[in-house]
C-alpha positions in Angstrom: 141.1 82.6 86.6 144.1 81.6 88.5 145.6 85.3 88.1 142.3 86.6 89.4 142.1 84.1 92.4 146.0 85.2 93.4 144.6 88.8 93.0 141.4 87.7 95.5 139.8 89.2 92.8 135.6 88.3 92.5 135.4 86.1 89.9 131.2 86.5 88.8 129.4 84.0 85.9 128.8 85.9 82.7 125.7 85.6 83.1 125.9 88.1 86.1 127.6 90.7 84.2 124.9 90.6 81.8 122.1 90.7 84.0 123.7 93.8 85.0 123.3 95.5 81.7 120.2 94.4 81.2 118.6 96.2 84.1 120.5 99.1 83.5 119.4 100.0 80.2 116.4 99.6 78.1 117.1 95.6 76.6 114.9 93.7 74.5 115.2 90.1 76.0 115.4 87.5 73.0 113.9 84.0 74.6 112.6 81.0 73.3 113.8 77.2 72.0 114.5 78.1 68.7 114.7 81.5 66.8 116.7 83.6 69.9 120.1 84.1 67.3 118.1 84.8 64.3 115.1 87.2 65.9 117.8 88.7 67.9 119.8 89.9 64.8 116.8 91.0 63.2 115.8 93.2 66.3 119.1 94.3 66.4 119.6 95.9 62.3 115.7 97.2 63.0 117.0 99.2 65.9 120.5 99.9 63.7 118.5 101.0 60.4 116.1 103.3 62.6 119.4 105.0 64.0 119.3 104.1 67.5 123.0 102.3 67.5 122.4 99.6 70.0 124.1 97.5 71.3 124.0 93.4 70.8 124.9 90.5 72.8 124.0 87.4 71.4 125.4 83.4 70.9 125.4 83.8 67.0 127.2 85.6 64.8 126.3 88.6 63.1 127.1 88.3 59.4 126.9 92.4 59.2 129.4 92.9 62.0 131.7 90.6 60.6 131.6 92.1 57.6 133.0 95.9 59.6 135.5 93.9 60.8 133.8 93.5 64.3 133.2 90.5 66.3 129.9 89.1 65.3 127.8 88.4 68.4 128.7 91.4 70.5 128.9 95.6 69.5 128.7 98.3 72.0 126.7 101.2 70.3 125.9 104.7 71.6 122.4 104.2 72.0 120.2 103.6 75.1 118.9 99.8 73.9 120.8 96.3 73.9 119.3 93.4 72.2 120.0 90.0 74.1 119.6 86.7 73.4 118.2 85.1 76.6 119.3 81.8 76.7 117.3 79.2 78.7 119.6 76.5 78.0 121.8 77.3 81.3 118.7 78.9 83.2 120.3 82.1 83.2 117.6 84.1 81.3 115.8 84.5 84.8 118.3 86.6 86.0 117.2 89.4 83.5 115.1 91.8 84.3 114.7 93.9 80.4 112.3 96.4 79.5 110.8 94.3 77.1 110.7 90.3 76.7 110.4 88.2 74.0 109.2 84.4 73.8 109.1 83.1 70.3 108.0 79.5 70.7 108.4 76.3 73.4 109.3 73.0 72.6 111.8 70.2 74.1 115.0 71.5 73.6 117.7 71.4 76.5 115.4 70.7 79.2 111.6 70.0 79.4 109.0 72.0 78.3 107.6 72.6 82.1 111.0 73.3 83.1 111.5 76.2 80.2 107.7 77.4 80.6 108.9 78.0 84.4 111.9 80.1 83.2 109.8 82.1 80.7 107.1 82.6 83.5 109.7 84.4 85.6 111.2 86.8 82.5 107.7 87.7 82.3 107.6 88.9 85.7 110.8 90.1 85.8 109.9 92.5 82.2 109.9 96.0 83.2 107.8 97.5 80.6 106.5 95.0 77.8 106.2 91.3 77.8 105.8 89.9 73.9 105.2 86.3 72.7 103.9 84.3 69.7 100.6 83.3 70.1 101.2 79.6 69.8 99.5 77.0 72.3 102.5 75.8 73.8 102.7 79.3 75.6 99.4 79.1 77.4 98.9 81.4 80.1 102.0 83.1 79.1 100.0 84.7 76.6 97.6 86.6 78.5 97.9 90.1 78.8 100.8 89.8 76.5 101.4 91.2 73.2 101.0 88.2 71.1 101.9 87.5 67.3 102.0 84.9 65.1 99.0 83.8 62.3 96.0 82.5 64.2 93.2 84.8 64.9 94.5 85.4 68.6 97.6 87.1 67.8 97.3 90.8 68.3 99.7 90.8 65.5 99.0 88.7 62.8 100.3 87.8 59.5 97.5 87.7 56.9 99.2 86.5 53.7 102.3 84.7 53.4 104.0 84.6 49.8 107.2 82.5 49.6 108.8 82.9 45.5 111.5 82.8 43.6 112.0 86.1 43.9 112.1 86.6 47.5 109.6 86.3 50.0 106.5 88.5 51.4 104.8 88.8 54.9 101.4 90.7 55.1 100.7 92.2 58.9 
């Protein structure tokens, strides 16, 4: 910092830099109070194991990564798509403006709830192409028009049968 400021270089909030990236490529936006590490790896090895080589920016480590030898919560892939994870914990997920955003769930977590439903109202404006959330009350109007999922009768995607066993664990869609 102090090298940069003798430089008069621009010193900008990472969260700048990323917003950058987000609206120049096609990013899936990972948001919501708990879930954004996880959800964000998952998207990430979905788009890997199809062959797209994204690219990943997230707050947790990936296991996989680590285990190349990379750093876990960022990779730089050839393809056109990076996974974030949006975090609303600083506010900076309403800088982002990704193709697609994602809300898994609201609760109190950092701030209040109105404060966060506020912040996920304005990725959801702010979502180029898709705009994806669970179908869980807390969300309310967030949900319409959205792609929802989740296991009620609402969710345009819904999990039918849930089997958790010893031998693993199944998910019916």
């Amino acid at each position: 910092m102090r090298a940069a400021r003798e430089r008069a270089l621009p010193i900008v909030h990472r969260s700048t830099i990323l917003a950058h990236w987000v609206a120049a490529m096609r990013s899936i936006a990972v948001s919501g109070t708990s879930g954004k590490s996880s959800v964000t790896a998952m998207v990430f090895e979905v788009l890997r194991g199809a062959g797209r080589d994204p690219s990943v920016i997230t707050g947790g480590d990936l296991v996989l990564l680590q285990r190349e030898g990379l750093w876990g919560n960022a990779w730089a892939g050839s393809g056109d798509a990076l996974v974030i994870e949006a975090d609303e914990s600083d506010g900076s997920l309403v800088r982002y403006q990704p193709a697609i955003g994602l809300v898994l769930n609201l609760s109190r977590d950092h701030k209040s709830e109105e404060e966060v439903a506020a912040m996920f109202a304005t990725l959801r404006r702010r979502t180029r192409e898709r705009f994806v959330c669970s179908d869980e009350e807390a969300l309310g109007a967030l949900r319409e028009g959205a792609l929802t999922f989740g296991t009620s009768t609402r969710a345009d995607v819904r999990g039918t049968a849930i089997e958790l066993g010893p031998s693993g664990s199944r998910f019916v869609v």
